[in-house]
Rosetta silent file (secondary structure, phi, psi, omega in degrees, C-alpha in Angstrom):
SEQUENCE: XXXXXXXXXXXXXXXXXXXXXXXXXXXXXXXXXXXXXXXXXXXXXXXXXXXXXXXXXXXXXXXXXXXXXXXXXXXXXXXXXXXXXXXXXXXXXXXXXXXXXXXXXXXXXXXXXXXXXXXXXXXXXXXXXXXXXXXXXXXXXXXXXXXXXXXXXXXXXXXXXXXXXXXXXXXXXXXXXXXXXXXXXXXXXXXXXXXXXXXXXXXXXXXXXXX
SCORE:     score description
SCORE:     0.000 S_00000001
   1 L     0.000  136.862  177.664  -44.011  -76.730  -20.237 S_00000001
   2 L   -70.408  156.048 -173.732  -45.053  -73.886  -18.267 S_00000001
   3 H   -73.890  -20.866 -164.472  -42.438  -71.276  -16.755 S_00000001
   4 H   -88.378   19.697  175.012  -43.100  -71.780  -13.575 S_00000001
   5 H   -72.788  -42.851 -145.443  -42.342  -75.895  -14.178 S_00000001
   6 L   -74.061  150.794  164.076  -38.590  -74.992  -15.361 S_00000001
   7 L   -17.883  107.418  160.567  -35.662  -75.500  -13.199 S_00000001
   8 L   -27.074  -69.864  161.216  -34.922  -72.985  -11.063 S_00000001
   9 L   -30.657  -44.100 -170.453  -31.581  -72.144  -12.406 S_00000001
  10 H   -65.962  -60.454 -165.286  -33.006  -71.663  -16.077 S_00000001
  11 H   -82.144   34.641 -171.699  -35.875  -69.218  -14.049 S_00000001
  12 H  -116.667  -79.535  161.533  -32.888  -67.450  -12.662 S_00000001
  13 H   -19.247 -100.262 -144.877  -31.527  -67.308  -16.365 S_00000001
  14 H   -52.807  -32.148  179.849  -35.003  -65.783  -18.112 S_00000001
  15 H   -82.117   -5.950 -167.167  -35.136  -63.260  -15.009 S_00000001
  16 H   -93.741  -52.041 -172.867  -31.796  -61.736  -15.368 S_00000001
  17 H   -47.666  -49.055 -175.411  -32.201  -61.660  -18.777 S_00000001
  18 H   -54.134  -52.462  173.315  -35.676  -59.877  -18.424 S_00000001
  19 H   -59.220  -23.466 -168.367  -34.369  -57.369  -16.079 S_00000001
  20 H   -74.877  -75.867 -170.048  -30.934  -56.696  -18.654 S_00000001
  21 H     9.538  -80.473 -175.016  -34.075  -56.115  -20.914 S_00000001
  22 H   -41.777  -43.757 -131.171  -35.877  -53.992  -18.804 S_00000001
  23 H  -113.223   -1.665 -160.307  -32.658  -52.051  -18.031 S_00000001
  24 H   -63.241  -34.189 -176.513  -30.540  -52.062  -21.576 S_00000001
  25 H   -61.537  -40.746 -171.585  -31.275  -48.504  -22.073 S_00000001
  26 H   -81.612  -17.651 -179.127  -30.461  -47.071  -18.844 S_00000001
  27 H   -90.825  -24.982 -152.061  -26.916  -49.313  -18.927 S_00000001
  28 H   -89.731  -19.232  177.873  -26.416  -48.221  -22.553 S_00000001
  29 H   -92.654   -4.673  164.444  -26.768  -44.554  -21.502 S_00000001
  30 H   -92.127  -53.194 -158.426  -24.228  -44.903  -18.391 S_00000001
  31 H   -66.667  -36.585 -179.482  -21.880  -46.975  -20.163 S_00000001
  32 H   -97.509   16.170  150.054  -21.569  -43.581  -22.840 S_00000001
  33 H   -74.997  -40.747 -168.112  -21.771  -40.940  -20.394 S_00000001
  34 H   -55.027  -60.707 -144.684  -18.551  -43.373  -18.457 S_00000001
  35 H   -95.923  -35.430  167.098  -16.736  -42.981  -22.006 S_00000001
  36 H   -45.773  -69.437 -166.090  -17.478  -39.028  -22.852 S_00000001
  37 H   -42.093  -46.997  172.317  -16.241  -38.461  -19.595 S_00000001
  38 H   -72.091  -18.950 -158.881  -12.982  -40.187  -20.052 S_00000001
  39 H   -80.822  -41.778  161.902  -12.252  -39.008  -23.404 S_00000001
  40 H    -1.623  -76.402  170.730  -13.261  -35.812  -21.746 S_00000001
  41 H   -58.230  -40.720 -167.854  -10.582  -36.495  -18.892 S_00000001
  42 H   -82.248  -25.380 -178.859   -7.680  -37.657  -21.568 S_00000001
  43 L   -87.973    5.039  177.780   -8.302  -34.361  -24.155 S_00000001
  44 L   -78.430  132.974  157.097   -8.097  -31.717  -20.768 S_00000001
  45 L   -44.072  132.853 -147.015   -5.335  -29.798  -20.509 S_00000001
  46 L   -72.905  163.547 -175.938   -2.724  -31.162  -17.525 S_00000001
  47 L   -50.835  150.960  169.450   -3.116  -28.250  -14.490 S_00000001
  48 L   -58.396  159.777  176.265   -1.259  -24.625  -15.028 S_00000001
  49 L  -112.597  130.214 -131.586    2.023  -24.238  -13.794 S_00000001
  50 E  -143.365  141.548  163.682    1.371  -21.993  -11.396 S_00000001
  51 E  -100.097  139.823  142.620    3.905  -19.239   -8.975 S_00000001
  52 E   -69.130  110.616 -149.270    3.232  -17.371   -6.034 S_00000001
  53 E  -105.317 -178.765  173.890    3.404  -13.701   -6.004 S_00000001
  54 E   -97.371  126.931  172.337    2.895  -10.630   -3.151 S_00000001
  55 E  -136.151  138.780 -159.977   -0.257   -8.893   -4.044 S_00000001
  56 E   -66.770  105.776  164.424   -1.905   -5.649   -2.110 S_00000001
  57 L   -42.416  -33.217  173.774   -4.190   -6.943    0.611 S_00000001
  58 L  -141.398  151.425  174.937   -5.797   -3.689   -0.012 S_00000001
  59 L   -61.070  121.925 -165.249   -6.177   -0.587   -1.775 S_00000001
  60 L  -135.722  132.313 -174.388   -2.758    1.066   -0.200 S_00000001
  61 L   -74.880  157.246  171.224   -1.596    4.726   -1.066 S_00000001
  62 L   -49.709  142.207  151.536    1.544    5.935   -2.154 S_00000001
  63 L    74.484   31.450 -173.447    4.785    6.229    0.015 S_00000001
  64 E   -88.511  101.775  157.911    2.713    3.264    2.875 S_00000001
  65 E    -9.190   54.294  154.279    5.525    1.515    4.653 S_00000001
  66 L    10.284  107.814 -175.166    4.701   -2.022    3.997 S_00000001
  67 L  -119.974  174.989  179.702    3.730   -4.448    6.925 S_00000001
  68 H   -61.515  -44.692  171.905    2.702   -7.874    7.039 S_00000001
  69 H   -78.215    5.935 -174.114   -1.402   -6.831    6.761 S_00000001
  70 H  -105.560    4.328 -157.028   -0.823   -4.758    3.698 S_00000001
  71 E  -109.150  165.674  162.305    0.877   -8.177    1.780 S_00000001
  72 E  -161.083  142.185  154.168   -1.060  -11.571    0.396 S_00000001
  73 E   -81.544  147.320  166.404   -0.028  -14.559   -1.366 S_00000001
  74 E  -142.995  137.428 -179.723   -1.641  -15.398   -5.044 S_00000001
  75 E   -79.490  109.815 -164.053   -1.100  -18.073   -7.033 S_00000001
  76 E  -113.593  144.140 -179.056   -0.451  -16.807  -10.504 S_00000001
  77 E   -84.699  116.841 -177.774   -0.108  -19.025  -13.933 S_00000001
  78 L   -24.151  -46.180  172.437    3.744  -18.872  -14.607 S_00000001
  79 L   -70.984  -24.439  161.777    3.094  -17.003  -17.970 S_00000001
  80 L  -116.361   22.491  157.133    1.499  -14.464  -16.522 S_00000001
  81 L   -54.771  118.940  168.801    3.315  -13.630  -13.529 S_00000001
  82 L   -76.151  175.169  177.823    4.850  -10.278  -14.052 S_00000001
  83 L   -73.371  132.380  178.822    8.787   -9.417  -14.394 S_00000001
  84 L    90.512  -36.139  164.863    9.832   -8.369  -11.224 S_00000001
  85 L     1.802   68.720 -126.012    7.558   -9.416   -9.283 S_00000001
  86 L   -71.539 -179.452 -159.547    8.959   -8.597   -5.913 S_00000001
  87 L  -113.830  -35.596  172.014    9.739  -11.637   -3.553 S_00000001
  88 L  -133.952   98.657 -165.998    9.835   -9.662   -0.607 S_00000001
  89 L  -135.330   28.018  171.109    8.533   -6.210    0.360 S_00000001
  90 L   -63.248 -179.610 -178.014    8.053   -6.378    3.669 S_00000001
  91 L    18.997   26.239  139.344    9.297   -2.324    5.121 S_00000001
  92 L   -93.360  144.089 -171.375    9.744   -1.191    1.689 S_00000001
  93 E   -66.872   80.948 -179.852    8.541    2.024    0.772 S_00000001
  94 L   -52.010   95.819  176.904    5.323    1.923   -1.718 S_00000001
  95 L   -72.095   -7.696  154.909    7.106    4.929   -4.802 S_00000001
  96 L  -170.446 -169.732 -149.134    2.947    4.798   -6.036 S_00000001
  97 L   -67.062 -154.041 -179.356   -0.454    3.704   -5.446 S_00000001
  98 L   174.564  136.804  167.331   -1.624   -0.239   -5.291 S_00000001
  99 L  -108.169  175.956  175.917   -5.360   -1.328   -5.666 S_00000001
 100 L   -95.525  145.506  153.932   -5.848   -4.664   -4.082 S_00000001
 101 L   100.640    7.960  171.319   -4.952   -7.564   -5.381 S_00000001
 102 L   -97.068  141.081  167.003   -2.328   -5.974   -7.568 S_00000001
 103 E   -64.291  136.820 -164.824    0.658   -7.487   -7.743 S_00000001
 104 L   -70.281  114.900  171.538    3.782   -5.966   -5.477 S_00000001
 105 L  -134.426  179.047 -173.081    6.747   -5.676   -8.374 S_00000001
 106 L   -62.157  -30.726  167.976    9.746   -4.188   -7.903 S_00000001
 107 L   -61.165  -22.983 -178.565    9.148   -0.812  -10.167 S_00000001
 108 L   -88.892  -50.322  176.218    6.499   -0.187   -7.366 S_00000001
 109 L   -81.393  113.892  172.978    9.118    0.238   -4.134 S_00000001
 110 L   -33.320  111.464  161.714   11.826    2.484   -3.416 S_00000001
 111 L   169.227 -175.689  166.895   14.935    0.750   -4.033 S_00000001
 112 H   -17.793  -44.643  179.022   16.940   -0.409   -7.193 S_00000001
 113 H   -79.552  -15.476  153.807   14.207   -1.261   -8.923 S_00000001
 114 H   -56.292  -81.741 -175.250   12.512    1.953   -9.178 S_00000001
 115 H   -45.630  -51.319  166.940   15.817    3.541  -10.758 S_00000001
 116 L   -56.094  -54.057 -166.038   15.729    1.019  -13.836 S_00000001
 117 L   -66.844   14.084 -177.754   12.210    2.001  -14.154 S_00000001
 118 L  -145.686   92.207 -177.793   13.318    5.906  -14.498 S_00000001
 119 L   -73.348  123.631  156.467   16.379    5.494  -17.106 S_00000001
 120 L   114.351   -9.032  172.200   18.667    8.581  -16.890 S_00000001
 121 L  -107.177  167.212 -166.953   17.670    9.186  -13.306 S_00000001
 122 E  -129.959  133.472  173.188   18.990    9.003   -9.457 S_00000001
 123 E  -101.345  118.336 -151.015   16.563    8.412   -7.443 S_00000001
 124 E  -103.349   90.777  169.055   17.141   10.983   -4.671 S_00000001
 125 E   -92.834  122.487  170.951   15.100   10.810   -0.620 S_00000001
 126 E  -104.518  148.401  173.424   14.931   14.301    0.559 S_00000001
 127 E   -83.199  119.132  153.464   13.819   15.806    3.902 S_00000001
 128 L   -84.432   85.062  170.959   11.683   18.828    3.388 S_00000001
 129 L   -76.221   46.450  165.174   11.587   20.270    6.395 S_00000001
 130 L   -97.841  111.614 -170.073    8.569   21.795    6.059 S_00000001
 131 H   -63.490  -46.370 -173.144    6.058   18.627    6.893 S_00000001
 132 H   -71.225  -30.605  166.017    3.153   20.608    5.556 S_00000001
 133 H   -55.213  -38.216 -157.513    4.840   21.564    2.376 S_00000001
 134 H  -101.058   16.226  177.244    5.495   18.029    1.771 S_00000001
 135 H   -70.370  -69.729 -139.082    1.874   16.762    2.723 S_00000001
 136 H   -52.650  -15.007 -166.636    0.820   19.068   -0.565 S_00000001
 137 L   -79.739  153.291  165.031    3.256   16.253   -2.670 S_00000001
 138 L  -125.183  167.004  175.072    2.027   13.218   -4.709 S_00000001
 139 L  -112.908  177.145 -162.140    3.949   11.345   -6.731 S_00000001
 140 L    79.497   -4.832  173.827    4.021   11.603  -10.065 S_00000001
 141 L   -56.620  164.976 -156.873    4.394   15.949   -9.145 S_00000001
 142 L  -142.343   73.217 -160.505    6.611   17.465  -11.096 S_00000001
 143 E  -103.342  173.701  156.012    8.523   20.494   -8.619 S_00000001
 144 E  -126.627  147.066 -165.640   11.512   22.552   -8.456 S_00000001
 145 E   -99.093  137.693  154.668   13.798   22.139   -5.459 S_00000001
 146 E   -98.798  143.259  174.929   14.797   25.697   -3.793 S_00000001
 147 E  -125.923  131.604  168.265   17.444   25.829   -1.452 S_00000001
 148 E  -127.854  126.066 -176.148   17.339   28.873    1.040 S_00000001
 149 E   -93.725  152.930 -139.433   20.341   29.838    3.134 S_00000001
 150 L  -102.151  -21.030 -172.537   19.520   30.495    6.288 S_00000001
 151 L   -92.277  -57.428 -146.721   22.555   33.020    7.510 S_00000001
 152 L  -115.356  -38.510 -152.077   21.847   35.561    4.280 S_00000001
 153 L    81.110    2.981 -177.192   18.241   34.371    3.162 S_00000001
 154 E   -69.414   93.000  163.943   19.385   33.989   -0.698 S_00000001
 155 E   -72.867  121.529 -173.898   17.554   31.575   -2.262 S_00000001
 156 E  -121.891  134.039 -177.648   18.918   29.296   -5.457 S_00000001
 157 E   -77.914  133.362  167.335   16.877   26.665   -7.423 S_00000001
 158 E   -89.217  -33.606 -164.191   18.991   23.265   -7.236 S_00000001
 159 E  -144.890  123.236  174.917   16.964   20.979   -9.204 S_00000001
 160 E   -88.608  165.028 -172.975   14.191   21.858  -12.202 S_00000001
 161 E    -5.069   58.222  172.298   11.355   19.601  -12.963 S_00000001
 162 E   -70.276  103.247  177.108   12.005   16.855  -10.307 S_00000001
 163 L   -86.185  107.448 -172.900    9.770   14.277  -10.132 S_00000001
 164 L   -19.976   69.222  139.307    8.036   12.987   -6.905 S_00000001
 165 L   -25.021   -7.066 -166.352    8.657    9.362   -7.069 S_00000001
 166 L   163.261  125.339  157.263    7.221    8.651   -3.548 S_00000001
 167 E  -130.581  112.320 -177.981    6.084   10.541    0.065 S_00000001
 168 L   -82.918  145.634  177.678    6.675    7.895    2.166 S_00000001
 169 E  -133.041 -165.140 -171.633    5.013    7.698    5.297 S_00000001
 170 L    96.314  -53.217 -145.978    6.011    5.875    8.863 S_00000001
 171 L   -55.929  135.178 -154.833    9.346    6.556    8.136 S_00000001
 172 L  -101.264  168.801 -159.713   10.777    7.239   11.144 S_00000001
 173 L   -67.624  133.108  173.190   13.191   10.698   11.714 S_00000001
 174 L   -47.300 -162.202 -178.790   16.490   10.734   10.740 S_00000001
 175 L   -73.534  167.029 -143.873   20.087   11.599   12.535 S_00000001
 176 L   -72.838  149.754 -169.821   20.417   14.640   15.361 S_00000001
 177 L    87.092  -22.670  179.359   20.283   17.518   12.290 S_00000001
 178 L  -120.581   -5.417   72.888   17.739   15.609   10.087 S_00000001
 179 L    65.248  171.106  143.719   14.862   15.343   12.391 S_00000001
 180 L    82.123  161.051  133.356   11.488   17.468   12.018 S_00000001
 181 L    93.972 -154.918 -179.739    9.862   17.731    8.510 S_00000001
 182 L  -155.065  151.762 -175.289    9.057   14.331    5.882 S_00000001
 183 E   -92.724  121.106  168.411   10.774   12.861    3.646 S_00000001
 184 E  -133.124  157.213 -157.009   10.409   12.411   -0.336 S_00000001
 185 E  -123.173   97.462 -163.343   11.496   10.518   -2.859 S_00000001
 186 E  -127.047 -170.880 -170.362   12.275   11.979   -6.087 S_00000001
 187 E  -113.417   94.160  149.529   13.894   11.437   -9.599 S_00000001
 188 E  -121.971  174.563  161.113   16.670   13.338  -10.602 S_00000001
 189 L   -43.937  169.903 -159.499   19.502   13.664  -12.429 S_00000001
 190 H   -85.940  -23.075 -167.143   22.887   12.566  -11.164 S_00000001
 191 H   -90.015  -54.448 -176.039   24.582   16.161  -11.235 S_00000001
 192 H   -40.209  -46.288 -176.815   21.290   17.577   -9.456 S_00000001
 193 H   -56.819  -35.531 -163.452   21.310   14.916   -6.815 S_00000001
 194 H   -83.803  -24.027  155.101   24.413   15.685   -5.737 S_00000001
 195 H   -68.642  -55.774 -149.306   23.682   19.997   -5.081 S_00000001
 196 H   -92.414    6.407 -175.751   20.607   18.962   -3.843 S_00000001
 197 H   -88.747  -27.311  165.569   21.982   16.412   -1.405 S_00000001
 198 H   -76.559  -32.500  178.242   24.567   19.331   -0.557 S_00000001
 199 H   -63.558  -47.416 -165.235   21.772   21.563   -0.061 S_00000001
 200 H   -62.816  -55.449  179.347   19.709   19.539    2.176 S_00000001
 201 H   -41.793  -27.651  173.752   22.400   19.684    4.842 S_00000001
 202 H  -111.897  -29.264 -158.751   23.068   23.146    5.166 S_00000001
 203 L  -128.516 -175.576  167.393   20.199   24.997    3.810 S_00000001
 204 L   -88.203   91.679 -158.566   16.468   25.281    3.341 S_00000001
 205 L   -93.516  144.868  177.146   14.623   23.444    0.904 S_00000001
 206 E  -122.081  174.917  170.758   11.562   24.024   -0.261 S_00000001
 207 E  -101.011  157.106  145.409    9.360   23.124   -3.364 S_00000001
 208 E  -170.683  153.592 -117.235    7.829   25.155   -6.077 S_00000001
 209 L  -150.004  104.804  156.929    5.554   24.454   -9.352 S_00000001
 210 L   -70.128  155.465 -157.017    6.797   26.011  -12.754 S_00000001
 211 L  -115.239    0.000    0.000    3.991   26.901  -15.018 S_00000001
């Protein structure tokens, strides 16, 4: 009997069949693409666990007040978040440089955290009230503080090889008597801090650069 004689159903049959024919290759190459994919999917590694840190919006200079346009959140993978990593820095007081997109840790901003990073040291802010003297400072300088009294002129070095930790800038002037000049941020010892914090009050301080 000829095909086109056969039942309909049957010539239903023979066409489906023809077309799985036609088509076995193209299903047999989906159906193993379907299963690479899952095995794919079941051997991947489950998502990072992942924190959010403060990072520099921008390249930001030493001693920049911190505002809201100098900060960004980044999502960081938990293991490599660094220690310290500050939580909050808005209106603290950048102690050194930032490129963008580095993360804001505590060792970067005047405060507590700064002093652990300089073991054996007090981290001292003085007013030089010379503004232009204390333009010439960076941090990482390395000065001696002079104090000159102003009733004889007799100057005496308070503090040897004191290191600039920070020239903050923004900051706004201190109490009637502290006014005038800028403000620095240094590292010194604990007996030094306290002549040169005696110093600042009465007398004239200046900088100068041992050889």
């Amino acid at each position: 009997m000829l095909a086109t004689g056969l039942p309909p159903m049957r010539r239903r049959v023979r066409a489906v069949r023809h077309q799985l024919r036609r088509r076995r290759r193209l299903i047999a190459a989906a159906l193993t693409a379907a299963a690479a994919l899952s095995a794919l999917r079941t051997l991947a590694p489950p998502p990072a666990d992942t924190v959010e840190v403060l990072v520099a919006a921008r390249d930001l200079p030493s001693g920049t007040v911190l505002d809201d346009d100098d900060l960004a959140v980044r999502a960081f993978p938990r293991e490599l978040a660094p220690t310290g990593a500050a939580s909050d820095a808005t209106g603290r007081v950048l102690a050194g440089p930032l490129t963008r997109g580095e993360v804001v840790t505590d060792v970067r901003v005047v405060g507590p955290g700064l002093a652990l990073a300089q073991p054996g040291d007090t981290v001292l802010p003085v007013r030089l009230p010379d503004a232009g003297m204390a333009g010439l400072l960076q941090a990482g300088d390395e000065v001696d503080l002079v104090a000159t009294d102003p009733a004889d002129g007799t100057s005496t070095v308070v503090a040897q090889d004191v290191r600039v930790l920070a020239t903050p800038t923004g900051v706004p002037d201190g109490p009637a008597g502290a006014s005038g000049g800028a403000l620095v941020v240094v590292g010194t010892s604990a007996t030094e801090a306290v002549e040169v914090a005696s110093a600042a009050l009465s007398q004239f301080l200046t900088v100068s650069w041992s050889r």
